[in-house]
Backbone as a ProteinNet text record, in pm:
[ID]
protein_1_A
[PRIMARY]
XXXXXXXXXXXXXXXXXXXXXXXXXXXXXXXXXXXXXXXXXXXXXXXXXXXXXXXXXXXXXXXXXXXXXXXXXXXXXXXXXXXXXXXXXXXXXXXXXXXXXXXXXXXXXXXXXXXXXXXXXXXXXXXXXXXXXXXXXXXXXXXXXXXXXXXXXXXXXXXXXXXXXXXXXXXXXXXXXXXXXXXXXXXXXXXXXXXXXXX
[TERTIARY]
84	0	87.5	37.3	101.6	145.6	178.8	258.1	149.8	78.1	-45	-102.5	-70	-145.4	-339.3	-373.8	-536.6	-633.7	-659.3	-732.5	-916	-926.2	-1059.7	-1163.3	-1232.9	-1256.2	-1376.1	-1369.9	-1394.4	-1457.2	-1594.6	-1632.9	-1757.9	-1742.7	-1935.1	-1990.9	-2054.1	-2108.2	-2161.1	-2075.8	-2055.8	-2034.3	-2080.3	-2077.6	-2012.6	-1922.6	-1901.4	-1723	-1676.8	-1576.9	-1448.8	-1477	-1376.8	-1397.7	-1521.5	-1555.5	-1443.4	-1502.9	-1357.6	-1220.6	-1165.2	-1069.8	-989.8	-1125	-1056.8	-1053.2	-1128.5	-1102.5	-1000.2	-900	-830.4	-701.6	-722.2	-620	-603.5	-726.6	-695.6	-617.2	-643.3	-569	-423	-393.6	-277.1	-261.7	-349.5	-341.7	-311.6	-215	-160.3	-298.2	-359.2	-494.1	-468.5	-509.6	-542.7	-684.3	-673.3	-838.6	-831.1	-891.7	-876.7	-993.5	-955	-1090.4	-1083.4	-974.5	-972.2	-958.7	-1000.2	-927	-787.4	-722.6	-537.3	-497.1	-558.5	-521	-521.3	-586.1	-576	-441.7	-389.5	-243.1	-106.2	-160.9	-123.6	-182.8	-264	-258.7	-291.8	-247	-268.4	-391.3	-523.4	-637.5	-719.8	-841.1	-914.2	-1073.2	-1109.1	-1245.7	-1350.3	-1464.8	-1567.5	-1654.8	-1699.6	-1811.7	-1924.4	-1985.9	-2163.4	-2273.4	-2277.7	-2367.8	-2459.5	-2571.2	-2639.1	-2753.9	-2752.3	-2876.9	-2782.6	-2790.9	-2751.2	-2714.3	-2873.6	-2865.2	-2798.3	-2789.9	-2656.1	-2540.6	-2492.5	-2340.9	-2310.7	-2411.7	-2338.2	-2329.3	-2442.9	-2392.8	-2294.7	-2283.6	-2129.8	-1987.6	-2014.3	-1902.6	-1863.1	-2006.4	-1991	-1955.6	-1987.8	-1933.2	-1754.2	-1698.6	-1619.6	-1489.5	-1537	-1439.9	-1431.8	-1484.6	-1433.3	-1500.7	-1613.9	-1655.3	-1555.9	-1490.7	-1356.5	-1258.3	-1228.6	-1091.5	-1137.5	-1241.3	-1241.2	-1295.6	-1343.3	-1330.5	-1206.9	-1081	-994.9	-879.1	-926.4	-828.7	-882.1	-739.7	-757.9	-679	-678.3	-636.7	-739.4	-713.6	-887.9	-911.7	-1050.5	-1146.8	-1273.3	-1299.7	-1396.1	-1524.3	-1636.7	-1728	-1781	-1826.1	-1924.3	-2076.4	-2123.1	-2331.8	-2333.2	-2335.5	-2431.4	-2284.4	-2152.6	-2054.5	-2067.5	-2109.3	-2139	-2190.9	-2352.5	-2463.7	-2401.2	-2337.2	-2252.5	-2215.9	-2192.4	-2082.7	-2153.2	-2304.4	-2391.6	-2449.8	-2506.4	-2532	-2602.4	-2707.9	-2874.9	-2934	-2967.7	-3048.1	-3139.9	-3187.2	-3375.6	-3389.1	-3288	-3326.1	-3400.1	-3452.8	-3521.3	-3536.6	-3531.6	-3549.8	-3469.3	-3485.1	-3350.3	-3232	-3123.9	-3018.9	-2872.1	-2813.9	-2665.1	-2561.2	-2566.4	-2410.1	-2281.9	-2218.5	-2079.7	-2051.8	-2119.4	-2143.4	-2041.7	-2002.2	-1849.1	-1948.6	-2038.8	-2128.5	-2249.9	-2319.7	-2421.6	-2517	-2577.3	-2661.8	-2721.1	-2869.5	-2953.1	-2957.6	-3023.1	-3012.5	-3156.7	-3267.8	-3397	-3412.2	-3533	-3592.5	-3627.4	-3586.4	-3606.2	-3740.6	-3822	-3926.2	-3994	-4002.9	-4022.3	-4142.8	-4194.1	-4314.1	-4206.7	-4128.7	-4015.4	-4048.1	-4013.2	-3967.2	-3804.4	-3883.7	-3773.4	-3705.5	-3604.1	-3461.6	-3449.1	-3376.6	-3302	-3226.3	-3222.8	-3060.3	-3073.5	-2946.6	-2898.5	-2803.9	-2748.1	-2652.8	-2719.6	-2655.3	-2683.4	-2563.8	-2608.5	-2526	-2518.3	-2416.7	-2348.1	-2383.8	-2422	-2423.1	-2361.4	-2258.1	-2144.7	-2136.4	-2160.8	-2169	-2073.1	-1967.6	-1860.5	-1705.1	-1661	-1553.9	-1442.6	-1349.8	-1328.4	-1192.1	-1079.5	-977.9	-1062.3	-1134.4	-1210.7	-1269.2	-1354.1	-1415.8	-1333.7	-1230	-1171.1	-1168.9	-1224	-1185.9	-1358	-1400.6	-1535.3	-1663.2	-1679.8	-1818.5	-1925.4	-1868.3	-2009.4	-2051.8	-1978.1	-1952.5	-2123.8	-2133.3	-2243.9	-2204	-2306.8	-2231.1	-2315	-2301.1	-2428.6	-2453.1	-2560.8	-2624.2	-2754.6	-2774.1	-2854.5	-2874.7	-3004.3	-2998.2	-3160.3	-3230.1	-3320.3	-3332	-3237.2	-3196.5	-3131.2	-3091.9	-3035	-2966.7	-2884.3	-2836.5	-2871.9	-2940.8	-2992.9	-2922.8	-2872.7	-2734.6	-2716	-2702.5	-2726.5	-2562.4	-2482.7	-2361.2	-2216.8	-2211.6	-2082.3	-2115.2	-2159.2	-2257.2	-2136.6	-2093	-1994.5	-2098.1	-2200.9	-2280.7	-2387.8	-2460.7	-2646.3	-2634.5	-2723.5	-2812.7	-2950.6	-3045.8	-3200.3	-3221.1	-3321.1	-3406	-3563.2	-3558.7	-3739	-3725	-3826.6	-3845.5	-3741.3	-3676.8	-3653.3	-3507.6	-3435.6	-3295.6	-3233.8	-3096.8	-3083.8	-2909.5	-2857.3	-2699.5	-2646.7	-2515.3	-2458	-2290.8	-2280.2	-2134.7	-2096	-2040.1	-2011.1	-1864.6	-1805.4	-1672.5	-1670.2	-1584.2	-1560.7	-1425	-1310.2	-1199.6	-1153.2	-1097	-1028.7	-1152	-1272.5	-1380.2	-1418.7	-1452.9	-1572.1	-1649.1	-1753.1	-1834.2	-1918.7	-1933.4	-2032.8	-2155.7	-2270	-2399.1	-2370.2	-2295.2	-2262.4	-2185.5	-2161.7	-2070.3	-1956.1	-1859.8	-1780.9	-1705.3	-1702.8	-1620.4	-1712.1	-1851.5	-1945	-2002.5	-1914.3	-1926.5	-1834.1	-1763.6	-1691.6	-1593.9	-1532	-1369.5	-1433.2	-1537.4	-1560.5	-1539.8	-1567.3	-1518.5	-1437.2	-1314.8	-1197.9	-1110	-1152.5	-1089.1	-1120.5	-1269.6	-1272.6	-1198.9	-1173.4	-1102.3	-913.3	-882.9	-779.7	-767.5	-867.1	-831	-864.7	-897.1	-891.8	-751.9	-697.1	-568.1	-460.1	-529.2	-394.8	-455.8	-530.6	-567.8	-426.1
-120.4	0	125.5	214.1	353.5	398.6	479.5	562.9	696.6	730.6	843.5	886.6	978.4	1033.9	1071.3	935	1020.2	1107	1258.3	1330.4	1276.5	1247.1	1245.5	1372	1421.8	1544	1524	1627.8	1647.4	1782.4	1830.5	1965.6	1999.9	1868.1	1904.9	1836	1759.6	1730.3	1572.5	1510	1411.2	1262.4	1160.9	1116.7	944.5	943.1	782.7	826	895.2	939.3	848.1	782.3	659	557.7	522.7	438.3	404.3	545.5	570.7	490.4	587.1	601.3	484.4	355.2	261	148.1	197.4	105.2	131.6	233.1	301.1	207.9	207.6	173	4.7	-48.3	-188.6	-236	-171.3	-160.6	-103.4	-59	6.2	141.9	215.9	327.2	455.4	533.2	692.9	711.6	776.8	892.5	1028.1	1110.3	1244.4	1316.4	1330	1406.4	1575.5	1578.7	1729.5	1835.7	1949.4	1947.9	2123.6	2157.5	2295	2299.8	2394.7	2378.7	2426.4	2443.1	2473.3	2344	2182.2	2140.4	2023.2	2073.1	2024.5	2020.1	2079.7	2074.9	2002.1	1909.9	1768.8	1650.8	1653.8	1531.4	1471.2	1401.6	1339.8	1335.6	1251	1246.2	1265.7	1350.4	1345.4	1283.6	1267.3	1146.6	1240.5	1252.8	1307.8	1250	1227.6	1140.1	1206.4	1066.8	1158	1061.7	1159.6	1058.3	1194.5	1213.9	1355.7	1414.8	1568.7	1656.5	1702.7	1741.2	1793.9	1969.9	2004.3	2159.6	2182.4	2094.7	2152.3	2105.6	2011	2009.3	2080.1	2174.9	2252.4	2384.5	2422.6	2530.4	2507	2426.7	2414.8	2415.8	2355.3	2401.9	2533.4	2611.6	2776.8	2859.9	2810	2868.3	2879.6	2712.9	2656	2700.4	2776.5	2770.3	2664.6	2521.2	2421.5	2400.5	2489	2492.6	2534.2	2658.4	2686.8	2625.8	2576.2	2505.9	2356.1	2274.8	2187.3	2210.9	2303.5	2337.6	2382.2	2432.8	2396.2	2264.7	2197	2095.3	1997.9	1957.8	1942.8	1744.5	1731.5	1585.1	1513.2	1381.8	1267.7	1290.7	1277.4	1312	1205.2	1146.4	1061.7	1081.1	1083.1	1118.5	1000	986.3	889.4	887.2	848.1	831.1	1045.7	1063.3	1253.7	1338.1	1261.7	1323.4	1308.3	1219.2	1214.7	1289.7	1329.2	1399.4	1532.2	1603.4	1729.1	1767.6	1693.4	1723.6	1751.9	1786.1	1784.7	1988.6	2031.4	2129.2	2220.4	2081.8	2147.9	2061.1	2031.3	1925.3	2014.7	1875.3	1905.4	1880.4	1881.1	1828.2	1926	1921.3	2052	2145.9	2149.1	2266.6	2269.1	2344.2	2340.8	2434.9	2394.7	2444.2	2459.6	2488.4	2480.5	2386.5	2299.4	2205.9	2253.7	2186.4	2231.2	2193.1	2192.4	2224.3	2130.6	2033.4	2000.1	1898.8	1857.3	1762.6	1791.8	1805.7	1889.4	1769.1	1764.2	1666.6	1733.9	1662.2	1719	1641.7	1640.6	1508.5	1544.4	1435	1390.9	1303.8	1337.2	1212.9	1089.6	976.7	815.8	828.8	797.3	789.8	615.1	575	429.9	368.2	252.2	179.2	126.5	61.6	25.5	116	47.9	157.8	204.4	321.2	438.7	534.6	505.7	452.5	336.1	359.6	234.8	191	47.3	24.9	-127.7	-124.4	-300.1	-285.2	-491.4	-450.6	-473.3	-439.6	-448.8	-454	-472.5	-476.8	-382.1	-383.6	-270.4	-276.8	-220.5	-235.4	-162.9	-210	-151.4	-116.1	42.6	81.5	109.7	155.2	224.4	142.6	64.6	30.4	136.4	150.4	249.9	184.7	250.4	167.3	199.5	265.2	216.9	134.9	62.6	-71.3	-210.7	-194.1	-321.8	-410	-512.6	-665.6	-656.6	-579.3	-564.7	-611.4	-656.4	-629.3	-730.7	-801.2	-924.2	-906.4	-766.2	-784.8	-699	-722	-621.9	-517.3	-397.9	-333	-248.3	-187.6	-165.2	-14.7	25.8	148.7	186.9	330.2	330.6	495.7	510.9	677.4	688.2	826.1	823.7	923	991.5	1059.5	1003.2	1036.8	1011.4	1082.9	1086.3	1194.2	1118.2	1224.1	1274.6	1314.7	1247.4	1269.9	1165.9	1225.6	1113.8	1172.3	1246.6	1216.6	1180.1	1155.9	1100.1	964	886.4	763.3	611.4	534.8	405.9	337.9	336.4	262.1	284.5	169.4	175	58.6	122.4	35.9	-5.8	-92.6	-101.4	-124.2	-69.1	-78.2	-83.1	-280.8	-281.6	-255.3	-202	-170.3	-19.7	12.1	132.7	140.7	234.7	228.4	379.6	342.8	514.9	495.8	593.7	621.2	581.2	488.9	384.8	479.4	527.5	530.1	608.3	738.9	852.2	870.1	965	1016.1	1094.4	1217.5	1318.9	1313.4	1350.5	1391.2	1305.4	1388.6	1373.5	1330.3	1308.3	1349.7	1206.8	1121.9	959.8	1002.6	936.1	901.4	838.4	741.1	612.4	641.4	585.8	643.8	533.6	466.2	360.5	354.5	298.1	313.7	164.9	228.5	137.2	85.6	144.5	157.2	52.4	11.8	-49.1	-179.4	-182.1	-302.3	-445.4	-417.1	-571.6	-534.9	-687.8	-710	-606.1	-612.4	-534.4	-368.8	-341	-175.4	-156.5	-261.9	-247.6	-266.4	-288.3	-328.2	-197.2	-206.6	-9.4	86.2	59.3	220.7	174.9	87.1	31.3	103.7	70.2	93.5	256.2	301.6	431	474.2	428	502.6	501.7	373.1	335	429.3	449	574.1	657.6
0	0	0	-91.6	-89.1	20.5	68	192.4	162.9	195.5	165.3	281.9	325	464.2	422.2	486.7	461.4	579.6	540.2	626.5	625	743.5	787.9	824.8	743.2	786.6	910.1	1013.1	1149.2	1103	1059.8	1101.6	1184.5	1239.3	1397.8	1360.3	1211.1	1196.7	1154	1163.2	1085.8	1206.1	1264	1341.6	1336.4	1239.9	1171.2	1185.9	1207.3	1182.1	1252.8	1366.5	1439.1	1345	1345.4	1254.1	1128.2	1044.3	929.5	993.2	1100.8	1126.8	1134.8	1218.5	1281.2	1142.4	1028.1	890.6	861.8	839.4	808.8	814.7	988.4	1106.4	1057.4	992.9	999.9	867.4	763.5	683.9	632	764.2	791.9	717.6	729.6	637	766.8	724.5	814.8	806	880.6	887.4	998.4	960.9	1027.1	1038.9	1137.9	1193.9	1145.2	1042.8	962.7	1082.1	1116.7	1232	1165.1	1069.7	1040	913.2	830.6	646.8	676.9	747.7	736	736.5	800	827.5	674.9	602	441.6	373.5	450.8	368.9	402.9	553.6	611.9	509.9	468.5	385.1	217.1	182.5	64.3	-12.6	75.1	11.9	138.3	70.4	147.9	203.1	289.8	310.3	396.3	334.8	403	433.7	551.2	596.2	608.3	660.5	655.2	685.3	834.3	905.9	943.4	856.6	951.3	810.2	862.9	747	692.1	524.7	482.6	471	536.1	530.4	680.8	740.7	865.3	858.7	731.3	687.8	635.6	560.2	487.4	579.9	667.3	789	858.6	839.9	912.8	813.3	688.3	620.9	607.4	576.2	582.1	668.7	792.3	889.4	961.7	940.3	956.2	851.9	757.4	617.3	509.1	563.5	495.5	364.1	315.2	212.4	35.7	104.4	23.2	36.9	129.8	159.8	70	68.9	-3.7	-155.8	-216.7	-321.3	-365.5	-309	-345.1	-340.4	-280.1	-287.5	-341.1	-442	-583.3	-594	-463	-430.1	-420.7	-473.5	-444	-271.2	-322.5	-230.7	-225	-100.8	-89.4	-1.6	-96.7	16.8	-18.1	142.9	222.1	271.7	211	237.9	183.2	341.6	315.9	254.2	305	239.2	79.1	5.9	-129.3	-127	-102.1	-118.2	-140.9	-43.9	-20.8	-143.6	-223.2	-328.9	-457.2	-417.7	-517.5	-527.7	-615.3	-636.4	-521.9	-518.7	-433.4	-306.6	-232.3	-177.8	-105.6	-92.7	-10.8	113	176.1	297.5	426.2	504.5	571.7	522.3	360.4	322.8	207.1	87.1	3.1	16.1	-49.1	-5.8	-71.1	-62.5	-168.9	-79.4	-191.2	-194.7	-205.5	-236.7	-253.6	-434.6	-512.2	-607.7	-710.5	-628.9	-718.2	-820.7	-824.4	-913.6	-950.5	-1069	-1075.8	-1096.9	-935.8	-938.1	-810.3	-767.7	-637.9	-567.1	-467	-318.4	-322.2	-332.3	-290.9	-250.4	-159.8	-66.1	-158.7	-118.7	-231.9	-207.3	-318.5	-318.9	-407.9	-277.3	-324.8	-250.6	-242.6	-201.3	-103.9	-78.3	32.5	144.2	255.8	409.8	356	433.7	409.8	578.1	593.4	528.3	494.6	351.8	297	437.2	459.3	512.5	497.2	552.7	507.4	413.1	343.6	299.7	90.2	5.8	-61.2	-206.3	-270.5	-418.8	-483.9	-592	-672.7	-866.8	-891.8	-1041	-1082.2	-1168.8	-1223.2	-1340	-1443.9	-1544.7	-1584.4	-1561.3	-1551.9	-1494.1	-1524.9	-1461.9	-1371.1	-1306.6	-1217	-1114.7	-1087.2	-990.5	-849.7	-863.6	-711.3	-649.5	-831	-756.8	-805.4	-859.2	-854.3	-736.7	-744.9	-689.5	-658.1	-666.3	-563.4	-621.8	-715.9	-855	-742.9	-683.3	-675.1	-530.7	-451.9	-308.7	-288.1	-125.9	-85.2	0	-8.8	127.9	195.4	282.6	392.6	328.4	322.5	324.5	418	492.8	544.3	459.5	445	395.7	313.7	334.1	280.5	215.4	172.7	44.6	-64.7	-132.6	-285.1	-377.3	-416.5	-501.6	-697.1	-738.8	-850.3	-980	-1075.4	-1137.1	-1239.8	-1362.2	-1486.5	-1535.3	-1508.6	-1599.2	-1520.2	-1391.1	-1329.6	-1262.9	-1347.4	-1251.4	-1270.2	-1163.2	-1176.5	-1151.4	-1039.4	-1047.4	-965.6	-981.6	-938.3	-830	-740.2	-696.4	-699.7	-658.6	-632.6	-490.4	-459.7	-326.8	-365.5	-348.1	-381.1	-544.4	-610.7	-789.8	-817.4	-702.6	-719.9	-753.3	-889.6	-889.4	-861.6	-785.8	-730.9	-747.3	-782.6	-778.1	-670.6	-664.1	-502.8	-532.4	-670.9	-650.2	-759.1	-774.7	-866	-875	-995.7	-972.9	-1118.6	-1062	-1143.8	-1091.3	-1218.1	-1199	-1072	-991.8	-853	-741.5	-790.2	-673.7	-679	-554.6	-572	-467.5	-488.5	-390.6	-381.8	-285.8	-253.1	-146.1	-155.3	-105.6	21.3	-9.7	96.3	198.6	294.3	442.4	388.5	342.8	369	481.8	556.4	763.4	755.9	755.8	767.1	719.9	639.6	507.2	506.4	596.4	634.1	524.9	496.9	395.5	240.6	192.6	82.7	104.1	203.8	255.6	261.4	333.2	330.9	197	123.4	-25.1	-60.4	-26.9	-117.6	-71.1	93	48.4	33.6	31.5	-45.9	-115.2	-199.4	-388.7	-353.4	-246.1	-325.6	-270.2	-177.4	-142.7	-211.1	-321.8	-395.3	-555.1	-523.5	-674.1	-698.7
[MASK]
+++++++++++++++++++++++++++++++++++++++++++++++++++++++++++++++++++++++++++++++++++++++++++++++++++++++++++++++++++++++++++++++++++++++++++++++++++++++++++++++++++++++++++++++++++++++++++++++++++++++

């Protein structure tokens, strides 16, 4: 495995973040607890989690700075479940609201005949081949979330919940993100964020 310091970002809001940390740890990967945007410039790649509302991740990015500080940094970047979402234009959550704009896609409530939240573990449909999901095609992995992000041109892959199909896994440029908890997902999580450290 690469030698890659990965920052965990820490801004109030986000509650999976040991979690991260301790996947990290098992895979033997350096990690750092990012808790300021100065502190972006300690590491290699960065991982945003997301365990929470969207319209108070992003009050808190705004408040915090970390809204500019991660629009500029121009190193892979991984968001996780609402950390994906983030990375989208608009969402709906308590209200609508501005993303961090790096993907021009929206976050809506799933709207399915299923109970809602999704969770459990589930499968990947793979449109797009990608060094992120190598080794992984047949694996499952846990998602809990009753939003969605909305987005027909950065799509690796799909999932279904019930008749319903919704985006599991995106990437632009330097940017991925999975609707899924990999910390959460057993040996298939840990492969994923493998492959992304080794991006």
């Amino acid at each position: 495995m690469k030698n890659y310091v990965i920052g965990v970002l820490d801004s109030g809001y986000a509650g999976n973040i040991f979690s991260i940390q301790n996947a990290l740890d098992k895979i033997g990967c350096k990690n750092f607890t990012v808790k300021k945007p100065s502190d972006l410039s300690n590491v290699d790649k960065l991982i945003i989690p997301g365990v929470g509302n969207f319209k108070n991740a992003m009050h808190e990015f705004n408040i915090s700075g970390f809204k500019d500080s991660i629009l500029q940094f121009d190193r892979p970047t991984l968001g996780i479940c609402l950390g994906m979402q983030l990375m989208a234009k608009l969402g709906f959550e308590s209200g609508k609201s501005q993303g961090l704009g790096l993907i021009d896609a929206e976050v809506k409530p799933i709207l399915c005949d299923d109970k809602i939240p999704h969770m459990g573990f589930n499968r990947l449909k793979i449109l797009t081949p990608n060094p992120l999901l190598n080794g992984i095609e047949d694996d499952e992995f846990y998602f809990m979330h009753a939003y969605e992000m909305v987005n027909y041109n950065n799509i690796l892959a799909l999932s279904s919940y019930g008749d319903h199909s919704f985006v599991s896994v995106v990437s632009k440029e330097n940017l991925y993100g999975v609707q899924f908890h990999p910390e959460k997902s057993r040996e298939p999580g840990l492969k994923l964020l493998q492959n992304f450290i080794n991006i």
